[in-house]
N, C-alpha and C positions, 0 to 999 in steps of 0.2 A: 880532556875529553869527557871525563865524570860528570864535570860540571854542565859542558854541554849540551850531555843525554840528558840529564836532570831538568831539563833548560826545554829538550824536543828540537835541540838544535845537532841533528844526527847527520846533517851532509859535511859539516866544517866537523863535528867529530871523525866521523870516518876520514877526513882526510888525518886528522892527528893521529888516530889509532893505528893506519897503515905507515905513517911516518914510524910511530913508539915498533910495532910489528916488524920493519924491517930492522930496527936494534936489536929488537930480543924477539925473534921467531919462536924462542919455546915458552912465553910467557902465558900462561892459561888465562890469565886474568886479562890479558889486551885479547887475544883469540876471543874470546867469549863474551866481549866486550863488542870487538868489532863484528861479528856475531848477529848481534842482538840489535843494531844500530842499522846492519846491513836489511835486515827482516824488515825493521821498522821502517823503512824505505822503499822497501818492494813496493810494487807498483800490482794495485787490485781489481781484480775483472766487475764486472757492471753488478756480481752477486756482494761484491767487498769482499773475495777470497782472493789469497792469495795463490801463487804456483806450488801445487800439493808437493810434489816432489824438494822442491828448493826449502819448507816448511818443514818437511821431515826431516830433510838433511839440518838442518838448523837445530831442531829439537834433539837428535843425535847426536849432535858437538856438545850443543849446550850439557845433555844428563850425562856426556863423558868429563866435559871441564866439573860437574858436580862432584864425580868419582876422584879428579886430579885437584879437587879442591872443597874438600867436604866441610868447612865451616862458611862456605861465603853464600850467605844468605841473597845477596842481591841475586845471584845465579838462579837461583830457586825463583824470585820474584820474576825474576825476564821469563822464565817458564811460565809461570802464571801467566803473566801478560800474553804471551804467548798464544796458551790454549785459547785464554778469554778471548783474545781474538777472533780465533780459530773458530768459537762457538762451540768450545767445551766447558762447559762450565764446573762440570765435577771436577774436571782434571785441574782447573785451574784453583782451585780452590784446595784442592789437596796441595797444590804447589806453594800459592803462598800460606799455608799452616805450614810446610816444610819450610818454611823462608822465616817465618814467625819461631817457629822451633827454637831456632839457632839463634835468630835475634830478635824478643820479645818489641823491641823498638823500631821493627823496622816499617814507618811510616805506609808504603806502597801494599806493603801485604793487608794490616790494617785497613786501609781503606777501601783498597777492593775486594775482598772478603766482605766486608758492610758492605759494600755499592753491588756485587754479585747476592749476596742476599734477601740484600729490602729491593732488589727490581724482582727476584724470584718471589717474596710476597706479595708485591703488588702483581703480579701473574697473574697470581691463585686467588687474591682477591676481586679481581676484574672479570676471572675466568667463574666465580663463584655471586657475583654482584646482579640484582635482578636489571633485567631486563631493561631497558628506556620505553617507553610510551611509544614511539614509533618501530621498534622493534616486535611489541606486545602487539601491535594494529597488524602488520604484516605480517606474524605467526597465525592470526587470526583468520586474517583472509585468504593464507595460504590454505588453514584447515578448511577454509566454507569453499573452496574453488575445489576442493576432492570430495565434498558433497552431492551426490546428484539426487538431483529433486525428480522425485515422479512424479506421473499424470493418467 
């Protein structure tokens, strides 16, 4: 099922993971597992959110299976993803440095960390970039249309 999630291939996981699940029903690491696979599946309204409620309950499993299993770094990253979904980006980001923490190699934290970063620089440098030429023309004539001309 590992390989998988790894994979993006989460409907034939979750069938493995409920199969592994009804073995061992107290296993944190398949709960949180199938979890995270279930989320990733959820089906998203025309904004790309998913069902707030179902999103919280998920994030509540997940930072418990964290407590019932404080070195598993992947755990931390499915949070990240998570948020990052969600369009938190702080949160998500404190998540996978918590993911990183625990495992300095863990690829997923790593990259998204860099990829939630350099798209927040290119933000601010878009949000900070002069103007286009047609944008500069239209500010223009915006100002001269609130000029009134006497006679």
């Amino acid at each position: 099922a590992r390989s998988l999630m790894e994979r993006g291939e989460y409907r034939v996981a979750i069938q493995k993971l409920e199969r592994a699940h009804k073995i061992d029903p107290k296993s944190h690491e398949i709960k949180a597992r199938l979890l995270y696979a279930q989320f990733m599946m959820m089906d998203v309204d025309d904004n790309g959110k998913r069902n707030s409620l179902t999103v919280k309950d998920t994030i509540e499993n997940l930072e418990a299976a964290c407590e019932a299993m404080p070195n598993a770094d992947f755990l931390r990253a499915y949070l990240g993803t998570i948020y990052g979904l969600e369009g938190d980006n702080a949160k998500a980001i404190e998540w996978y440095k918590a993911a990183q923490k625990l495992n300095p190699e863990n690829l997923t934290a790593k990259r998204e960390i860099k990829l939630i970063e350099d798209r927040e620089k290119r933000a601010k440098e878009a949000e900070n970039a002069p103007k286009s030429l047609m944008d500069q023309v239209k500010e223009l004539f915006g100002k001269l249309g609130n000029i009134k001309l006497g006679r």
